[in-house]
C-alpha positions as CSV (number, residue, x, y, z in Angstrom):
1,X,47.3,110.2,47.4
2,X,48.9,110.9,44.3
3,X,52.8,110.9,44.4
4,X,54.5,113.5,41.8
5,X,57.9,112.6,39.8
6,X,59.3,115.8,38.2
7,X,62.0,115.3,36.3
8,X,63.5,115.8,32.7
9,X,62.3,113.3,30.1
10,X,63.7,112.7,26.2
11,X,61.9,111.3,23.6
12,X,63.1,108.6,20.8
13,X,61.2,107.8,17.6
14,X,62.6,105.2,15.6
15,X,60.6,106.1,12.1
16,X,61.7,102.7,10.4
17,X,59.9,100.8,13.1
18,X,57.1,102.9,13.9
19,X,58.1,102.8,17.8
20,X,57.6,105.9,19.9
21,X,59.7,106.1,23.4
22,X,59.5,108.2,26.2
23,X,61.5,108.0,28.9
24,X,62.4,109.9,32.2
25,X,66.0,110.6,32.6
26,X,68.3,109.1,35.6
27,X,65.9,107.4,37.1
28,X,66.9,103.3,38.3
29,X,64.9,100.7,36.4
30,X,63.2,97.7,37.7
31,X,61.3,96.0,35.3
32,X,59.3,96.1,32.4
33,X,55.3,95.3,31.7
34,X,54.5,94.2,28.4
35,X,50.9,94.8,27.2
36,X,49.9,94.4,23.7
37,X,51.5,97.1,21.6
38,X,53.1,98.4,25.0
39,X,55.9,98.1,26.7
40,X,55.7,100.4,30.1
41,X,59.2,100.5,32.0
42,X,58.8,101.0,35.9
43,X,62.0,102.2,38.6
44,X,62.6,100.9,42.0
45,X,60.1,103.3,43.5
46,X,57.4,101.9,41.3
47,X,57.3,105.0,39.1
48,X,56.3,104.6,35.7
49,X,58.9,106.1,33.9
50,X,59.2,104.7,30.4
51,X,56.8,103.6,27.6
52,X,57.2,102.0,24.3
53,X,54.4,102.5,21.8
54,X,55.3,100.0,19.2
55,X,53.1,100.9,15.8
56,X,52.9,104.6,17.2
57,X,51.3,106.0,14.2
58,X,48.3,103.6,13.8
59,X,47.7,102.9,17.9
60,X,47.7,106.9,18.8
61,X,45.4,108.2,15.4
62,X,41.6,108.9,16.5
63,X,38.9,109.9,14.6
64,X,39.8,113.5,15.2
65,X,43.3,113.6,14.3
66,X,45.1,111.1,12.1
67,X,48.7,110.9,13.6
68,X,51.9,110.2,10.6
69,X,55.0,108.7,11.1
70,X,56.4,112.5,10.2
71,X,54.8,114.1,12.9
72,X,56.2,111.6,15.5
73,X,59.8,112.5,14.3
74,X,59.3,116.2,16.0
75,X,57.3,115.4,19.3
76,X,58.0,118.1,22.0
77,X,57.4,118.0,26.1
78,X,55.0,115.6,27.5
79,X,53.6,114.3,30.5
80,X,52.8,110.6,31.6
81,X,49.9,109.8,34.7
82,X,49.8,106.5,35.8
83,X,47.8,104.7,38.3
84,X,47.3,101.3,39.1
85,X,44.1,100.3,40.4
86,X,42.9,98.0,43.1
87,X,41.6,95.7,40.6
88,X,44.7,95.0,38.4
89,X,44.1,98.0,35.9
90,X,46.9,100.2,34.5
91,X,45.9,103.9,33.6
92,X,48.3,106.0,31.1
93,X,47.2,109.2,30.6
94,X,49.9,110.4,28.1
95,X,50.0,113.9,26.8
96,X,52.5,115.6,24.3
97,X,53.0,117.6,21.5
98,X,54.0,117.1,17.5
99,X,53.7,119.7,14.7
100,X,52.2,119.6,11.9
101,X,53.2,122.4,9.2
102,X,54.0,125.1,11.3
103,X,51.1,124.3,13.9
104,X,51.4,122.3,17.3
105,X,49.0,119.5,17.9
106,X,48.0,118.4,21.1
107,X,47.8,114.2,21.5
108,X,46.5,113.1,24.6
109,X,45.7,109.6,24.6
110,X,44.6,107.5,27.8
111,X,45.2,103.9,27.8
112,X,44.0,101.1,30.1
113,X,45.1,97.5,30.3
114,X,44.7,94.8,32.7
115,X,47.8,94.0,34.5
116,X,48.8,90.3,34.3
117,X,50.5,90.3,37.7
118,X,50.0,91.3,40.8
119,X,51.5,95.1,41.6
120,X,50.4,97.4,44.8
121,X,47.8,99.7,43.4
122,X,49.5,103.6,43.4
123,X,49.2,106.6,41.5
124,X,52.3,108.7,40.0
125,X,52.5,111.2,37.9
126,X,55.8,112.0,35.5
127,X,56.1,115.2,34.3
128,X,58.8,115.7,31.8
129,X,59.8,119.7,31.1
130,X,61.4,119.5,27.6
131,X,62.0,116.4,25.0
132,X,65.4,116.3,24.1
């Protein structure tokens, strides 16, 4: 069963280092998984609640939809659903918003990485209303 985290969420970009940040406000932080080009931040509840794209730009541009630096400076609301599976893997399924001209663009990237350590498999989703 899939447990639901509602809260409000901000949004960082830090344009000179290419990283993109979300993060789910007042929430108590445990640890941290690195993975790759990821950083994903989970609470005491074993939430995912943060994630750190590092290289935003390059890692989330497809073959649909080349994402710039520029668009990442305006991103607005976004959602985050995690799962960890029985086996060891993470699912992100990250969706949010950025403008382009005077049009908003839908990214919706899903990610999957093998966990190096051992974590209870669950299911979580964050839903963030509003980037501040």
């Amino acid at each position: 069963m899939k447990r639901r985290l509602k809260g409000k969420g901000e949004v960082d970009y830090d344009y000179a280092h290419d990283i993109l940040h979300f993060k789910v406000k007042d929430r108590d932080y445990w640890k941290s998984l690195e993975l790759e080009n990821l950083v994903v931040d989970l609470d005491k509840e074993r939430y995912v609640v943060g994630l750190q794209i590092f290289d935003a730009s390059a890692f989330l541009s497809s073959k649909t939809l080349r994402v710039t630096k520029m668009m990442l400076r305006d991103v607005t609301g976004w959602t985050l659903d995690a799962e960890i599976t029985e086996d060891g893997n993470l699912i992100l399924k990250l969706n949010f918003n950025v403008k382009l001209r005077n049009k908003t663009i839908s990214c919706s990237p899903s990610l999957v990485r093998q966990l190096t350590e051992h974590l209870p498999a669950s299911a979580s989703e964050a839903v963030c209303l509003a980037a501040s």
